[in-house]
C-alpha positions in Angstrom: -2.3 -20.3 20.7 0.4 -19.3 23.0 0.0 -16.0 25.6 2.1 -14.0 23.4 0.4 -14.9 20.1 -2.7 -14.1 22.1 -1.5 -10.8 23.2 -0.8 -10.2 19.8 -4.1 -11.0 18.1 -5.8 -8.9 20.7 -3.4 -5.8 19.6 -5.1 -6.5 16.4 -8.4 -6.9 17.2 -8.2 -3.5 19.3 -6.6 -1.6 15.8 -9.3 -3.0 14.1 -12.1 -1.4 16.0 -12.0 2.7 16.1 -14.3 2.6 18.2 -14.6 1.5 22.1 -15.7 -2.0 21.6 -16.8 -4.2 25.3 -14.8 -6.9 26.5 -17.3 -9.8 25.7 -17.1 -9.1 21.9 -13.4 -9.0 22.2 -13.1 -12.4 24.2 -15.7 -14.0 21.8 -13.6 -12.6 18.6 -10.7 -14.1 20.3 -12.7 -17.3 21.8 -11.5 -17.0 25.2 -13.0 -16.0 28.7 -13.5 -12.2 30.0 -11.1 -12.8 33.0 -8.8 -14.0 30.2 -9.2 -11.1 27.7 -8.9 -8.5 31.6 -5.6 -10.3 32.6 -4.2 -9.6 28.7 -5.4 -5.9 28.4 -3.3 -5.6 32.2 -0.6 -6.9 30.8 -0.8 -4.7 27.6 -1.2 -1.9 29.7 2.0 -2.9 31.8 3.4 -3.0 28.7 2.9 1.2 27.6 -0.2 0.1 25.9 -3.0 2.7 25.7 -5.9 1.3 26.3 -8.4 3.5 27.4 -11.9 1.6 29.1 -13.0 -0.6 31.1 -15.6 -4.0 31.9 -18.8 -3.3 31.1 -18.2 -0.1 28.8 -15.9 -1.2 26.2 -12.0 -0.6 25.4 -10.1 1.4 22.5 -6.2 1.5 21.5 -5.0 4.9 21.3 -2.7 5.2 18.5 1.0 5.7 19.0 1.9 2.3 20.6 4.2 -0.7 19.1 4.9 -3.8 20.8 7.9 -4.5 18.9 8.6 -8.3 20.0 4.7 -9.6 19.3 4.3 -7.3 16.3 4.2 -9.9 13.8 2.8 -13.6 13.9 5.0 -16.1 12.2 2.4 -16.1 9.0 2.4 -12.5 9.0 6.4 -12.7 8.5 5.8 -15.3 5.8 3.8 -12.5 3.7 6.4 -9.4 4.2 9.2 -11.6 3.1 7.3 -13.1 0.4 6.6 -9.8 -0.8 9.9 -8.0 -0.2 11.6 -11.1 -2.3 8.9 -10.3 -5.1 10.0 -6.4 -5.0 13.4 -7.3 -5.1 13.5 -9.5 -8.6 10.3 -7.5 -9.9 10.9 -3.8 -10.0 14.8 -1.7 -9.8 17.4 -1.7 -7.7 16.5 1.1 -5.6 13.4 0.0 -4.6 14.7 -3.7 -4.0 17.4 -2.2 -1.5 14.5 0.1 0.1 12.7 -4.0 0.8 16.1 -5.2 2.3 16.3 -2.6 4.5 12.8 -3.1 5.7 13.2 -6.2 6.9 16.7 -5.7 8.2 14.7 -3.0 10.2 11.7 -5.7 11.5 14.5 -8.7 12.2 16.0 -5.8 14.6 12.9 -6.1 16.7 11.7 -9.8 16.6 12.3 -12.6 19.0 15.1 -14.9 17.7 12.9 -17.7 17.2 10.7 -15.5 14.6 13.7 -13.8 13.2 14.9 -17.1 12.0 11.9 -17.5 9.9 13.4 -14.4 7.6 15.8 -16.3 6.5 13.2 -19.6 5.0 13.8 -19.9 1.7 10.9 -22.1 1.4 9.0 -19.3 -0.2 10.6 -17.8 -3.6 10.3 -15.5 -6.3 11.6 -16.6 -9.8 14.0 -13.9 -11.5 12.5 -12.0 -15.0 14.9 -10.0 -16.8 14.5 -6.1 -16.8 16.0 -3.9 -19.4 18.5 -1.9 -18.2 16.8 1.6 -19.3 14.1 0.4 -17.5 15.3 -0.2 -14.5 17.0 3.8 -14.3 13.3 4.8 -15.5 11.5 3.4 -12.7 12.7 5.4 -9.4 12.6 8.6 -11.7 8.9 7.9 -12.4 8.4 6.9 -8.7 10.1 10.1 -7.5 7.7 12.2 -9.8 4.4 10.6 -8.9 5.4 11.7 -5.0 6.1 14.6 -5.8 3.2 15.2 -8.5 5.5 16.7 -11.0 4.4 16.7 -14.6 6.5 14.4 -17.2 7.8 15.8 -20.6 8.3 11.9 -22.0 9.3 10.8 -25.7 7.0 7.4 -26.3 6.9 4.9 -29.1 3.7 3.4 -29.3 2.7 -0.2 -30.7 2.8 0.6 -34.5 6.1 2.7 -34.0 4.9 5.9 -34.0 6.9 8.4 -31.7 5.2 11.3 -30.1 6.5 13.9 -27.3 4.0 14.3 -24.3 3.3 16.0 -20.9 1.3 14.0 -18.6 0.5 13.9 -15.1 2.1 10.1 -13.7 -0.2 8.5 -10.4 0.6 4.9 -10.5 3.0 2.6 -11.6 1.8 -1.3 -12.1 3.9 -3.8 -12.2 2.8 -7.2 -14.3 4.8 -10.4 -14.8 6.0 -8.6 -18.4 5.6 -5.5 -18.5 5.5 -2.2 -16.4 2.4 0.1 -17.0 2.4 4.0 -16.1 -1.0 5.5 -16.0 -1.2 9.2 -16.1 -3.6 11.9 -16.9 -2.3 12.5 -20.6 -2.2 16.6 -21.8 -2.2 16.1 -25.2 -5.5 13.9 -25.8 -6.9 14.9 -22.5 -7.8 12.1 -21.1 -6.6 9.2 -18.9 -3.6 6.9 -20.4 -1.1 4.1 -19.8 2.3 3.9 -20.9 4.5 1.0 -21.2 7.7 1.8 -19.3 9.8 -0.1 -22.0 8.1 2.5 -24.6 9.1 5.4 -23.2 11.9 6.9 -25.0 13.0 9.6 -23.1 11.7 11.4 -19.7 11.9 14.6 -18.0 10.9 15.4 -14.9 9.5 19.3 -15.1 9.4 21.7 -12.4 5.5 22.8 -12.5 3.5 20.1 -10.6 0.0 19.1 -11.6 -2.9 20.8 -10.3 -4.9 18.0 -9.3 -4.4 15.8 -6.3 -3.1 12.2 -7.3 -5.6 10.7 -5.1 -8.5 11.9 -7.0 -6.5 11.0 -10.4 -6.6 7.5 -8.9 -9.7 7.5 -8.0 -11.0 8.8 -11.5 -8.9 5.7 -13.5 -10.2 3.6 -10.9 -14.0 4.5 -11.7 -13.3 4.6 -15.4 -11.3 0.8 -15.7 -13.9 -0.5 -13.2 -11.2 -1.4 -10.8 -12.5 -1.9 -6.6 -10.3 0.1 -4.4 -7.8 -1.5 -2.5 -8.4 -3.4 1.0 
């Protein structure tokens, strides 16, 4: 690899750690020689790096610190504009712009070389076709899970049958067909999911729920058998 993706990988492998970690584990994770691995923590250092150790005790990266020309390998770049495409055909509007904007704000930092690599269009996203009423739903119900606001909704389930409900949203999923709210529903007490397309009508009220959304998450988590994310 070149110096620079070096440099880069050892940023990594010094966030990885929270804890001081030697020199020899760090060269042997990156497969190169100690006198290697001291001349790149120098130059990191030279950089504004805070790196805190030294040989023979171990090193730790302070947080605080970007290295805004090395802070993302070309594969790395492949991933966030893989994923920002996916948000912008997938969800609404808003949130598409929100993607565009992220990347405009990481092309403003990268090397031209890697900036060029934004603009592949080797990797793609097909379109799917959202309802409109959907699409005006979706930052409403976004806005309302950061804020933990309870939801007065009108929903039409499967056989028809229309019901008014207050429940407590703390995710949003979005599948290939169909977006899913899951919330803590007051009426039948216990955990439920909504289908966006379903939901009639929606109110965001002033009163927020009393538990935390992490631990809501947690709960659905435990109850749909569902690992926590990486």
């Amino acid at each position: 690899m070149s110096r620079s993706e070096r440099l880069l990988e050892l940023m990594q492998c010094l966030r990885r750690h929270r804890f001081p970690v030697t020199g020899a584990a760090l060269a042997a994770e990156l497969r190169i020689s100690l006198r290697t691995l001291y001349r790149d923590i120098a130059s990191l250092r030279a950089q504004g790096a805070h790196i805190e150790g030294e040989p023979g005790i171990g090193y730790v990266l302070r947080p605080g610190f970007l290295l805004p020309p090395l802070m993302f390998s070309a594969q790395e770049l492949d991933a966030l504009m893989l994923g920002a495409r996916w948000v912008s055909q997938r969800t609404d509007r808003e949130l598409a712009r929100d993607a565009q904007n992220a990347l405009a704000k990481i092309a403003a930092v990268l090397p031209a070389d890697l900036r060029r690599s934004l603009d592949d269009e080797a990797l793609l996203v097909g379109p799917e076709y959202a309802p409109s009423d959907e699409q005006a739903r979706l930052p409403i119900l976004r806005k309302a899970m950061r804020q933990q606001r309870k939801l007065l909704i009108g929903y039409r389930d499967l056989k028809g049958n229309e019901s008014r409900r207050i429940v407590w949203p703390f995710a949003l999923g979005f599948f290939d067909h169909v977006r899913m709210l899951a919330a803590w529903c007051e009426q039948r007490q216990a955990l439920r999911h909504f289908r966006v397309d379903r939901i009639m009508a929606l109110s965001v009220l002033d009163e927020r729920y009393p538990v935390p959304r992490p631990v809501l998450l947690r709960q659905w988590r435990e109850q749909e058998g569902i690992p926590a994310a990486p």
